[in-house]
mmCIF file of the N, C-alpha and C atoms, coordinates in Angstrom:
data_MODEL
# 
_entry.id   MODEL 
# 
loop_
_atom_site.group_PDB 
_atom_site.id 
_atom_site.type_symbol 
_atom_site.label_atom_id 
_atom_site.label_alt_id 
_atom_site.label_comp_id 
_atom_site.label_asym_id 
_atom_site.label_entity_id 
_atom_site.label_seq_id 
_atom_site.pdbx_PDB_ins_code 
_atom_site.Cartn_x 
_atom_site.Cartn_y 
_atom_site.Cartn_z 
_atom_site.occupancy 
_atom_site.B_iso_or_equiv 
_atom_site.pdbx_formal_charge 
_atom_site.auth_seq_id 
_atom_site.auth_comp_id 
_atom_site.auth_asym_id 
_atom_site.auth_atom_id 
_atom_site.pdbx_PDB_model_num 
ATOM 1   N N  . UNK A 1 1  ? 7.873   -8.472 13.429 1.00 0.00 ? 1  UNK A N  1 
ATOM 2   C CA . UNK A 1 1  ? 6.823   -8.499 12.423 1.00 0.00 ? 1  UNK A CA 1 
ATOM 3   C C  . UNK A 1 1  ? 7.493   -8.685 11.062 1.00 0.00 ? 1  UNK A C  1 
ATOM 4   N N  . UNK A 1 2  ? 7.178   -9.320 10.415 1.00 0.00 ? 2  UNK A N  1 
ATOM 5   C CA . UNK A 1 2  ? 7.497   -9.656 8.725  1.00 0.00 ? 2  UNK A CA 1 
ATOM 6   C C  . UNK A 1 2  ? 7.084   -8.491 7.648  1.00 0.00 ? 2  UNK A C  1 
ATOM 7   N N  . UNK A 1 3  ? 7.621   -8.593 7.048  1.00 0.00 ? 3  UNK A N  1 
ATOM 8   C CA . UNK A 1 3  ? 8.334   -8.205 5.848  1.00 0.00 ? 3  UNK A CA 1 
ATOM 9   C C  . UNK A 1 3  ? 6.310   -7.909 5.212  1.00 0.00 ? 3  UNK A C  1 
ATOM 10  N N  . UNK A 1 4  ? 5.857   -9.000 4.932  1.00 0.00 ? 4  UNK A N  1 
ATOM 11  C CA . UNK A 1 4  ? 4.604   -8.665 4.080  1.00 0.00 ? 4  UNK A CA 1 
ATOM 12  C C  . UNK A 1 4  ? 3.414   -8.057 5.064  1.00 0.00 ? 4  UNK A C  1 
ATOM 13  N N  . UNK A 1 5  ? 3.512   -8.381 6.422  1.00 0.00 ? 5  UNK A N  1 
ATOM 14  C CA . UNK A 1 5  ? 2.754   -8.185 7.451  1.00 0.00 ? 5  UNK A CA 1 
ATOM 15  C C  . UNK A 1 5  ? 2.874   -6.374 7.406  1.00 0.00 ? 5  UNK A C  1 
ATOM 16  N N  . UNK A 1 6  ? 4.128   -5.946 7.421  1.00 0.00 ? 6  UNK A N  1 
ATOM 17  C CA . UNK A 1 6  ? 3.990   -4.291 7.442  1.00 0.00 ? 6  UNK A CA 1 
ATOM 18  C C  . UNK A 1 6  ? 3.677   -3.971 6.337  1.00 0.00 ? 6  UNK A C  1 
ATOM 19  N N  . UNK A 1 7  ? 4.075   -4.297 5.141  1.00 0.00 ? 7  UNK A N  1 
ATOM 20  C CA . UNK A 1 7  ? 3.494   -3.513 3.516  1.00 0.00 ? 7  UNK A CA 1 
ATOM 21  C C  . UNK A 1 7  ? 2.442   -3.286 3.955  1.00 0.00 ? 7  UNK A C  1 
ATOM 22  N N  . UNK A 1 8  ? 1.505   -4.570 4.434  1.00 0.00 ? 8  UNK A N  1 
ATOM 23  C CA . UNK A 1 8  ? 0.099   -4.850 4.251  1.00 0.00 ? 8  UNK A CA 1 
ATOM 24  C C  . UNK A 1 8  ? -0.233  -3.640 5.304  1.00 0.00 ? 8  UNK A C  1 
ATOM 25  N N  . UNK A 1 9  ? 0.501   -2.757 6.182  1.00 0.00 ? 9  UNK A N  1 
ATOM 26  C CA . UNK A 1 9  ? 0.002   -2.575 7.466  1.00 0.00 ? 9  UNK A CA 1 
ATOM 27  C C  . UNK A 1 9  ? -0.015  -0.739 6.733  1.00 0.00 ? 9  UNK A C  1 
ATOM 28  N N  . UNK A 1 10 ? 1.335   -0.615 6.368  1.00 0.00 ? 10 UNK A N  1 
ATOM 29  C CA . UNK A 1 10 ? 1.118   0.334  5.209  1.00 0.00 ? 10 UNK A CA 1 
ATOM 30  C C  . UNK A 1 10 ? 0.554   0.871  3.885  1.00 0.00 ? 10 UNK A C  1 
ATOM 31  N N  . UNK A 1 11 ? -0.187  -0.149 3.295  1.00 0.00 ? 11 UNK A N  1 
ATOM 32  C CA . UNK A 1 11 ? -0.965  0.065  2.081  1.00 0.00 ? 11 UNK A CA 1 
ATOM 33  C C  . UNK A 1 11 ? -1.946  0.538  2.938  1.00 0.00 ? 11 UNK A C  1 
ATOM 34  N N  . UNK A 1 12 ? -2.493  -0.538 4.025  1.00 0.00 ? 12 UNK A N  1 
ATOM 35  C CA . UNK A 1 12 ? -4.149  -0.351 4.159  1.00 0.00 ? 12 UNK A CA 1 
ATOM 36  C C  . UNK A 1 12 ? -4.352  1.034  4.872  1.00 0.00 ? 12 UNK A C  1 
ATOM 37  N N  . UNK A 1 13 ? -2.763  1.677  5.846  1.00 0.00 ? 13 UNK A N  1 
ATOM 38  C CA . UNK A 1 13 ? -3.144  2.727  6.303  1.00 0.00 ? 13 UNK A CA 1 
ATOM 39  C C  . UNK A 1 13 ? -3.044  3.982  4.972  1.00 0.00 ? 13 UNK A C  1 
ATOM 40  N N  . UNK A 1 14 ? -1.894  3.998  4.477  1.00 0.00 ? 14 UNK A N  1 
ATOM 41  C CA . UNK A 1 14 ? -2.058  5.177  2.972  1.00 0.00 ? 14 UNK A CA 1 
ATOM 42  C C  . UNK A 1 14 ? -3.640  5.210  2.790  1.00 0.00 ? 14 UNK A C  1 
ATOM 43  N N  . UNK A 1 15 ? -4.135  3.664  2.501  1.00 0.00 ? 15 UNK A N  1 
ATOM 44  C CA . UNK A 1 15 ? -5.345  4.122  1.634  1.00 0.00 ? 15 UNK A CA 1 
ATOM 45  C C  . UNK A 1 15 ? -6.049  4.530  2.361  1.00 0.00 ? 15 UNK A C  1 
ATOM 46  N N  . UNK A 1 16 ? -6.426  4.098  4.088  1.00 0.00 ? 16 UNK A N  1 
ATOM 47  C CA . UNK A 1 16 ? -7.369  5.213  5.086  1.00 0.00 ? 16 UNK A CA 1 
ATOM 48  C C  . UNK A 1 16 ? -7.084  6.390  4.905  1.00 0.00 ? 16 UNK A C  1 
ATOM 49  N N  . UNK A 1 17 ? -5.811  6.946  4.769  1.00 0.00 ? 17 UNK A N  1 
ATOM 50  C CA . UNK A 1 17 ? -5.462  8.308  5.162  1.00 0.00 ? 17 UNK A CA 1 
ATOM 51  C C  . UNK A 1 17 ? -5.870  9.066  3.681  1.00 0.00 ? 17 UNK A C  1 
ATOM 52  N N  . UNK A 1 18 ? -6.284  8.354  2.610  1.00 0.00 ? 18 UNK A N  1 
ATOM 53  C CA . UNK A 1 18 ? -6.602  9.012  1.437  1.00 0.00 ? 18 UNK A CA 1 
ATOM 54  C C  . UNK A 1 18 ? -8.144  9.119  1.558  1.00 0.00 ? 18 UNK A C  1 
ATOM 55  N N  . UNK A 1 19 ? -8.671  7.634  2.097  1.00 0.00 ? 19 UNK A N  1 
ATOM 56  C CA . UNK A 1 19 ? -9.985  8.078  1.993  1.00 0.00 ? 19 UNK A CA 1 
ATOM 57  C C  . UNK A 1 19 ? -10.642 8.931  3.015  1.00 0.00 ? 19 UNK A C  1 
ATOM 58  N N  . UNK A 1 20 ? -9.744  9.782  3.753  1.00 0.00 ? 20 UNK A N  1 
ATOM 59  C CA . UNK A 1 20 ? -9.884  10.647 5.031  1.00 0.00 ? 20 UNK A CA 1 
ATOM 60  C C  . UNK A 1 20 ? -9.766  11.357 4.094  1.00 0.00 ? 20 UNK A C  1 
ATOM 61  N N  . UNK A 1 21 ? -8.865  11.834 3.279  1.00 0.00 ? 21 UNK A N  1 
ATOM 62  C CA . UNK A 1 21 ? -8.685  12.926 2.322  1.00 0.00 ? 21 UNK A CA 1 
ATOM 63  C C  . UNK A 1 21 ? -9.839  12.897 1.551  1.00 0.00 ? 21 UNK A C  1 
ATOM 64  N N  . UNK A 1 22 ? -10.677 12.345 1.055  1.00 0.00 ? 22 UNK A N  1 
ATOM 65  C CA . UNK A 1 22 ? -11.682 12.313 0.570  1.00 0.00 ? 22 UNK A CA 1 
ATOM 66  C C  . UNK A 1 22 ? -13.287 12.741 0.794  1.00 0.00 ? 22 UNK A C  1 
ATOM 67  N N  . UNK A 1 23 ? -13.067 12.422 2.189  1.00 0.00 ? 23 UNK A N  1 
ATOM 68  C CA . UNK A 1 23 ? -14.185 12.759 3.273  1.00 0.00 ? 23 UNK A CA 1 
ATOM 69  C C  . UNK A 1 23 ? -14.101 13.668 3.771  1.00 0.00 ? 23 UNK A C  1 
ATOM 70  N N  . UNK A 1 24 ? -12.692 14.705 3.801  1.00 0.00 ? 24 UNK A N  1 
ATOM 71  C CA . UNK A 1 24 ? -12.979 16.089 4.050  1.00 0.00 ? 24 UNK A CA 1 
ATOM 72  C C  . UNK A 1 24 ? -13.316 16.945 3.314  1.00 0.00 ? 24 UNK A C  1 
ATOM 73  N N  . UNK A 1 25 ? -12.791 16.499 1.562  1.00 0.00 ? 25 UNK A N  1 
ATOM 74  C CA . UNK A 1 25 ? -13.305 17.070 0.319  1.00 0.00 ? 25 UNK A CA 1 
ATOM 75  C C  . UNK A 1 25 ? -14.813 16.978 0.684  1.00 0.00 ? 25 UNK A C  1 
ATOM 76  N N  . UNK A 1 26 ? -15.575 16.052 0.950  1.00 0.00 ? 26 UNK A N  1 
ATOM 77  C CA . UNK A 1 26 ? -16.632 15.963 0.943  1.00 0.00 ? 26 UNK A CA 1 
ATOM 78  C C  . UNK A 1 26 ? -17.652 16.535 1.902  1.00 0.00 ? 26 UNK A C  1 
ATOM 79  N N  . UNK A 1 27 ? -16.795 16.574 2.883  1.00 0.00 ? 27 UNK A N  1 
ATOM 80  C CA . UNK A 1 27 ? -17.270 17.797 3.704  1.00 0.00 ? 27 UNK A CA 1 
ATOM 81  C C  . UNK A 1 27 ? -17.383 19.005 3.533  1.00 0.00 ? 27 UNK A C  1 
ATOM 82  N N  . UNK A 1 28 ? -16.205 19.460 3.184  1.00 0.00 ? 28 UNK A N  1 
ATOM 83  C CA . UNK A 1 28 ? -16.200 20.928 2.314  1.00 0.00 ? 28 UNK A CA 1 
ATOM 84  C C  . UNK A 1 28 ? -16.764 21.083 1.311  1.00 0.00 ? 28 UNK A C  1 
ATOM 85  N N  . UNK A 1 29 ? -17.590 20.127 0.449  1.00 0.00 ? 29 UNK A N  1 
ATOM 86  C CA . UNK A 1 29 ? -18.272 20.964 -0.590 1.00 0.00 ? 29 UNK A CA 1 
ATOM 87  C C  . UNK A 1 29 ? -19.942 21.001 -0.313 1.00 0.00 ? 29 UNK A C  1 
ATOM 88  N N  . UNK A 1 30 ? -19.923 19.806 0.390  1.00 0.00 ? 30 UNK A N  1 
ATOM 89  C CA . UNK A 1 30 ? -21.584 19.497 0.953  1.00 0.00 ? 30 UNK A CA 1 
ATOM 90  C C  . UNK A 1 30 ? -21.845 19.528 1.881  1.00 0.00 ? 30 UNK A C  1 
ATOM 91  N N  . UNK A 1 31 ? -20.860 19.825 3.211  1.00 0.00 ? 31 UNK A N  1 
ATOM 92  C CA . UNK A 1 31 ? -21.453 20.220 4.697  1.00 0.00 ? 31 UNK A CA 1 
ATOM 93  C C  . UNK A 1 31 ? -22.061 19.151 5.624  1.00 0.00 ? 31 UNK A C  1 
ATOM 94  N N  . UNK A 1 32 ? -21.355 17.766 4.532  1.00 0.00 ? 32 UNK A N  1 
ATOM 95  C CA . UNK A 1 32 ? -22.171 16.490 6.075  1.00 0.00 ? 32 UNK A CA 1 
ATOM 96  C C  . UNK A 1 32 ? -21.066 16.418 6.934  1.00 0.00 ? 32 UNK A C  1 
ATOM 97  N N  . UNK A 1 33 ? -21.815 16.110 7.884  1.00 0.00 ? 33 UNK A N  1 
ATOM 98  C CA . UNK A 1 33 ? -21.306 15.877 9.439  1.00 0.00 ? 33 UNK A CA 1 
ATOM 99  C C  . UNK A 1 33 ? -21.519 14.666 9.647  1.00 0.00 ? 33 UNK A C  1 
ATOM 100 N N  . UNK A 1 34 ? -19.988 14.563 9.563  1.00 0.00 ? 34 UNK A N  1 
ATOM 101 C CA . UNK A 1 34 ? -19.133 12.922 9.390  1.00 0.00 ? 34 UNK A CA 1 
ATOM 102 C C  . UNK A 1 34 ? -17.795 13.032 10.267 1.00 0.00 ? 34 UNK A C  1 
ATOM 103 N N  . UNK A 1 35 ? -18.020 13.610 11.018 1.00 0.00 ? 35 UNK A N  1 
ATOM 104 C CA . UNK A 1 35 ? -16.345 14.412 11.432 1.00 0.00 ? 35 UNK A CA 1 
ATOM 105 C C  . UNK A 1 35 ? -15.983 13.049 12.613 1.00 0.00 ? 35 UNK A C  1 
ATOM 106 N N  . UNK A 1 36 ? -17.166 12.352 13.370 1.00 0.00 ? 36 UNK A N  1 
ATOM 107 C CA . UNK A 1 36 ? -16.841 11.183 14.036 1.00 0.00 ? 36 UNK A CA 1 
ATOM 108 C C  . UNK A 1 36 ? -16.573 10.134 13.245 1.00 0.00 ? 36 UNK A C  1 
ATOM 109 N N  . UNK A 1 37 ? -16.730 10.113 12.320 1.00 0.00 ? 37 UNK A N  1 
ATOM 110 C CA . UNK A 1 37 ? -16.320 8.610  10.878 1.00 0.00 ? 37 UNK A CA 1 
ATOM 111 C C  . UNK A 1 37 ? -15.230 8.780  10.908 1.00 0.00 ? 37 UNK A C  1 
ATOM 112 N N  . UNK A 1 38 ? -15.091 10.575 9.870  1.00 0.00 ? 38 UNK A N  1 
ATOM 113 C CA . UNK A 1 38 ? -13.556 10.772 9.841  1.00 0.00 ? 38 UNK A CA 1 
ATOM 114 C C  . UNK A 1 38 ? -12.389 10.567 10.915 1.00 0.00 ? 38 UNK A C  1 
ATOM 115 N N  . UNK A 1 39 ? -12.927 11.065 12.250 1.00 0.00 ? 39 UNK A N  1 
ATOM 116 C CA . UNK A 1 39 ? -11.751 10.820 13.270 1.00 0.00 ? 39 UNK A CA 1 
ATOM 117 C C  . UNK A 1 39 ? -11.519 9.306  13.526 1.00 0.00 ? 39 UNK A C  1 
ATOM 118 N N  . UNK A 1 40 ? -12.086 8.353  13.194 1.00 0.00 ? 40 UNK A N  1 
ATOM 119 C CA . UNK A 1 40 ? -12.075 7.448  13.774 1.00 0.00 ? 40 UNK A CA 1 
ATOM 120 C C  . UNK A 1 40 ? -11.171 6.542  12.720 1.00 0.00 ? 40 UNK A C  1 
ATOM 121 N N  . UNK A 1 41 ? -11.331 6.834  11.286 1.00 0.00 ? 41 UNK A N  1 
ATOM 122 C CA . UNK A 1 41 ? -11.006 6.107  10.178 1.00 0.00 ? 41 UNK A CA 1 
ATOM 123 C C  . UNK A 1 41 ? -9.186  7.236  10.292 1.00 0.00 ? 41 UNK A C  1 
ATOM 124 N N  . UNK A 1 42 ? -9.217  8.013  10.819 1.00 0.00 ? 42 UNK A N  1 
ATOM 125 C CA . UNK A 1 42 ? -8.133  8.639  10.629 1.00 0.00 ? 42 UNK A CA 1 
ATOM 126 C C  . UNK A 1 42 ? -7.124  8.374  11.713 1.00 0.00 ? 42 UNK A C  1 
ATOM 127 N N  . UNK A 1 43 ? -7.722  7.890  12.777 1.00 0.00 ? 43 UNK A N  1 
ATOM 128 C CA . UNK A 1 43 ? -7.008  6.990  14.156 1.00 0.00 ? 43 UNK A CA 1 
ATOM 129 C C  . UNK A 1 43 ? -6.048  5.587  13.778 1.00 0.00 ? 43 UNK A C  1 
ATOM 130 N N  . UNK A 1 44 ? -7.229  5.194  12.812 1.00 0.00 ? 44 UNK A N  1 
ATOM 131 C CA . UNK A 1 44 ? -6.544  3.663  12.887 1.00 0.00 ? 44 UNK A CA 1 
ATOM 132 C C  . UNK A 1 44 ? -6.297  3.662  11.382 1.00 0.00 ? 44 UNK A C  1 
ATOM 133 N N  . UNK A 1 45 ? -5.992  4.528  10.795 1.00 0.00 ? 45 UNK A N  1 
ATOM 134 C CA . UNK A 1 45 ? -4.954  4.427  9.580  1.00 0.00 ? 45 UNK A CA 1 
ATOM 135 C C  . UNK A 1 45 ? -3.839  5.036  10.176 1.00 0.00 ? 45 UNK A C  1 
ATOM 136 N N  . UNK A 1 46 ? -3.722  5.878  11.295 1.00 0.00 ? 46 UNK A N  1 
ATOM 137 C CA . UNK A 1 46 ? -2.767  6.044  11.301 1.00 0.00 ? 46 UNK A CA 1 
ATOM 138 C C  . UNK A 1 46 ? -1.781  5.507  11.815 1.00 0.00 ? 46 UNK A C  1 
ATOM 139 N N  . UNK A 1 47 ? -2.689  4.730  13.069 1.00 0.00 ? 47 UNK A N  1 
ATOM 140 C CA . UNK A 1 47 ? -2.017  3.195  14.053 1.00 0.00 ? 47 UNK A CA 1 
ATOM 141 C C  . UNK A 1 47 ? -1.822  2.363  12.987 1.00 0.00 ? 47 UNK A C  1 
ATOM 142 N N  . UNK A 1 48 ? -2.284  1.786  12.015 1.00 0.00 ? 48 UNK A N  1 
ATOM 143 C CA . UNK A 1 48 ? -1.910  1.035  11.088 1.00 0.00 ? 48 UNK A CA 1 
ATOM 144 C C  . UNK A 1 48 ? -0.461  1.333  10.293 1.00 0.00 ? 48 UNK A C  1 
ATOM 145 N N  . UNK A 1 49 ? -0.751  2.670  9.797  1.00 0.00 ? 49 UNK A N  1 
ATOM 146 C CA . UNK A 1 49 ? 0.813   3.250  9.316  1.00 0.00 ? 49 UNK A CA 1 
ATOM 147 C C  . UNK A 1 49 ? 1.652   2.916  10.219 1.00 0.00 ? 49 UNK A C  1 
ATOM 148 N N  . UNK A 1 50 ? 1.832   3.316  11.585 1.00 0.00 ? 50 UNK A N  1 
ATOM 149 C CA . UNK A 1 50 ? 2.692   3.610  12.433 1.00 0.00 ? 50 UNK A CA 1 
ATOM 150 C C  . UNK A 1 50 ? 3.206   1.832  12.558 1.00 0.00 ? 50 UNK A C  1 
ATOM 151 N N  . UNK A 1 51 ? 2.092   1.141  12.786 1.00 0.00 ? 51 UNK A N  1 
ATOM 152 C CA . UNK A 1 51 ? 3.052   -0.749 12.723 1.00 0.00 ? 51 UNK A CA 1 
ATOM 153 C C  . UNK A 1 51 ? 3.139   -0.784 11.881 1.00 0.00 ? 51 UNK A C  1 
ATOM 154 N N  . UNK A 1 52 ? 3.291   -0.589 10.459 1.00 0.00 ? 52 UNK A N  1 
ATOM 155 C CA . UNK A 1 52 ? 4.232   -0.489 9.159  1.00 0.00 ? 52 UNK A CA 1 
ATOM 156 C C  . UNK A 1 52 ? 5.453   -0.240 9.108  1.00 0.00 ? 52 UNK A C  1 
ATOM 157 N N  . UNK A 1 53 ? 5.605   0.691  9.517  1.00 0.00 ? 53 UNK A N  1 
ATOM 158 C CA . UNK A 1 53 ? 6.810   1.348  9.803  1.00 0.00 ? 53 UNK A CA 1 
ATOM 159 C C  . UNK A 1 53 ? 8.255   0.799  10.508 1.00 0.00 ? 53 UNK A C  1 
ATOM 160 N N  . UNK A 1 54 ? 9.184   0.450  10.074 1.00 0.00 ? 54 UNK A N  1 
ATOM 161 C CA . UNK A 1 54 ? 9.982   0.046  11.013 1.00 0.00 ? 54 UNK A CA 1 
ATOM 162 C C  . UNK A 1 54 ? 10.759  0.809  12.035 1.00 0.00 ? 54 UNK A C  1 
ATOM 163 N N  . UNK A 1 55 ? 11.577  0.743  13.165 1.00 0.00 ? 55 UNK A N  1 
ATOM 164 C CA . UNK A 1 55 ? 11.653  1.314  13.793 1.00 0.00 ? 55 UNK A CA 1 
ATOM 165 C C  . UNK A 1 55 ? 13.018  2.113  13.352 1.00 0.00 ? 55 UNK A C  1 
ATOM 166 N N  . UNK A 1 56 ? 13.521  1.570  12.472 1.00 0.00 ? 56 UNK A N  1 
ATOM 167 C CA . UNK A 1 56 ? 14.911  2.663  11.925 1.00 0.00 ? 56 UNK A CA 1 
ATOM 168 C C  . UNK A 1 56 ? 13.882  3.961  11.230 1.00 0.00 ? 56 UNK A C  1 
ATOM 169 N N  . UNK A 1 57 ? 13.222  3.792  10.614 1.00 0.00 ? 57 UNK A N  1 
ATOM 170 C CA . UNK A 1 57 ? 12.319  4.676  9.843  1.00 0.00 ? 57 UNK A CA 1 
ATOM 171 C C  . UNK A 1 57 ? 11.653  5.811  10.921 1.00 0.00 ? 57 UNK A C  1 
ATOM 172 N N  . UNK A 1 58 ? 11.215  4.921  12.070 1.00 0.00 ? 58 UNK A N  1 
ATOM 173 C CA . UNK A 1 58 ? 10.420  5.423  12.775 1.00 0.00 ? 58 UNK A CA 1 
ATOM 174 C C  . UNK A 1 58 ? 11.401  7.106  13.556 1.00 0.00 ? 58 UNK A C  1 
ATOM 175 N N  . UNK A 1 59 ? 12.501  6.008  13.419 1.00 0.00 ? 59 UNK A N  1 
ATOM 176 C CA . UNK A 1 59 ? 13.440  7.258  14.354 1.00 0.00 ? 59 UNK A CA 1 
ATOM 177 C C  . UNK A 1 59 ? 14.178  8.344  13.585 1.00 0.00 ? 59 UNK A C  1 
ATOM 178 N N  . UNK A 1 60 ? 14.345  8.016  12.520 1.00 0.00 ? 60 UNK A N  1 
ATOM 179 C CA . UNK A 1 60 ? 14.569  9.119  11.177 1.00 0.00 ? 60 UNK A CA 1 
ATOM 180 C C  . UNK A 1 60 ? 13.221  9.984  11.315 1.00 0.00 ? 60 UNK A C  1 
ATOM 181 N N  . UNK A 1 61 ? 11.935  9.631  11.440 1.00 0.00 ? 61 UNK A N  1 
ATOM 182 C CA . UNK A 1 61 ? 11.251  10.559 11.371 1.00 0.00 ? 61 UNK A CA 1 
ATOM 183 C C  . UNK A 1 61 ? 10.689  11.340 12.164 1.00 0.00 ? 61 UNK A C  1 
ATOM 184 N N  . UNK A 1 62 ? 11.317  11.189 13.630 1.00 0.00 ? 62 UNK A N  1 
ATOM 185 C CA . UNK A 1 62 ? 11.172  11.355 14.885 1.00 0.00 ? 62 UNK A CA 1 
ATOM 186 C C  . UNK A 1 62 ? 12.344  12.481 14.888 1.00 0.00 ? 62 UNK A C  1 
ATOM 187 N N  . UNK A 1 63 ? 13.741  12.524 14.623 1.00 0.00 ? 63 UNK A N  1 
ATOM 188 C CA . UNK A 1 63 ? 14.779  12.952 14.720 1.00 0.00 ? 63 UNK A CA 1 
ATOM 189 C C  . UNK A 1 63 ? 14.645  13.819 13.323 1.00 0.00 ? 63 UNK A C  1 
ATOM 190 N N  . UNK A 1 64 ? 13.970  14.262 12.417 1.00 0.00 ? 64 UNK A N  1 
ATOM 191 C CA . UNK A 1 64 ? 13.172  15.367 11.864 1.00 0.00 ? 64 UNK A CA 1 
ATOM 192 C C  . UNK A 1 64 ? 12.385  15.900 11.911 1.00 0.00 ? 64 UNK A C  1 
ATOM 193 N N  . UNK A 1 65 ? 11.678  15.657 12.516 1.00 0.00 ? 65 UNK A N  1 
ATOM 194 C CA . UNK A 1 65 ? 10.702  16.629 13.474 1.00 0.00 ? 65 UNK A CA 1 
ATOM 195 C C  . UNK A 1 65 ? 11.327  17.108 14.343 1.00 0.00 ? 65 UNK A C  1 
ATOM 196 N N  . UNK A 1 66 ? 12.352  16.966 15.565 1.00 0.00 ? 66 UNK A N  1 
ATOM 197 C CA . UNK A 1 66 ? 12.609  17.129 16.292 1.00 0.00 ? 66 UNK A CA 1 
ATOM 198 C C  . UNK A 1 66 ? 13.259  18.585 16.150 1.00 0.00 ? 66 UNK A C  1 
ATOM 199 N N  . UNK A 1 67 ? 14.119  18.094 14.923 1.00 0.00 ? 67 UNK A N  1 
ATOM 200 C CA . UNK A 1 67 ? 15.183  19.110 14.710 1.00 0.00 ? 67 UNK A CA 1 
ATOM 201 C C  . UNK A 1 67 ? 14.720  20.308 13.486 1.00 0.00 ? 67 UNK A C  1 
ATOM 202 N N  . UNK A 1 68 ? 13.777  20.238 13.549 1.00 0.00 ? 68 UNK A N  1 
ATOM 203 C CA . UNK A 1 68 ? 13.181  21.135 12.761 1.00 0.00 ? 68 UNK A CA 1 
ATOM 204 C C  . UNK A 1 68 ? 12.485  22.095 13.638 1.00 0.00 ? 68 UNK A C  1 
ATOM 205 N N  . UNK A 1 69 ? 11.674  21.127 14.526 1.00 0.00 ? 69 UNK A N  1 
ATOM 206 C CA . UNK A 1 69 ? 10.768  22.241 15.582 1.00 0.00 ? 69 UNK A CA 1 
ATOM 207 C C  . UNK A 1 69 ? 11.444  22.697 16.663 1.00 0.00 ? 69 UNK A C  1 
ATOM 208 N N  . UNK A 1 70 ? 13.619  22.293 16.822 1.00 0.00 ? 70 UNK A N  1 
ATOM 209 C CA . UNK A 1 70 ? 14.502  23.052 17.134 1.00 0.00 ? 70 UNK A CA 1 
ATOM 210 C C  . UNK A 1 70 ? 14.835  24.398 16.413 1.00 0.00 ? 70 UNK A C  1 
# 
């Protein structure tokens, strides 16, 4: 995958995962029940992040978790 193909794969997931952040604010102050929007917008920002990501990255962040929850 190219170089502009992942930015693009990473902007668009950041900005799901913010506007997930947004929609739980919004849950918590007004009580709608959106929690199937949210899971769903929070799935595929995060599959989106994850093909952003390259796989040296991927394993740095794999191999900190790891060794932390050692």
């Amino acid at each position: 995958m190219n170089k502009e193909i992942q930015g693009f794969c990473l902007c668009i997931g950041m900005m799901g995962l913010a506007y997930v952040a947004l929609l739980i604010l919004l849950v918590l102050f007004t009580g709608a029940k959106i929690v199937k929007t949210i899971m769903i917008v929070a799935s595929i920002s995060a599959m989106l992040l994850s093909l952003g990501l390259s796989s040296q990255v991927k394993s740095r962040i794999k191999k900190k978790i790891f060794n932390q929850a050692c």
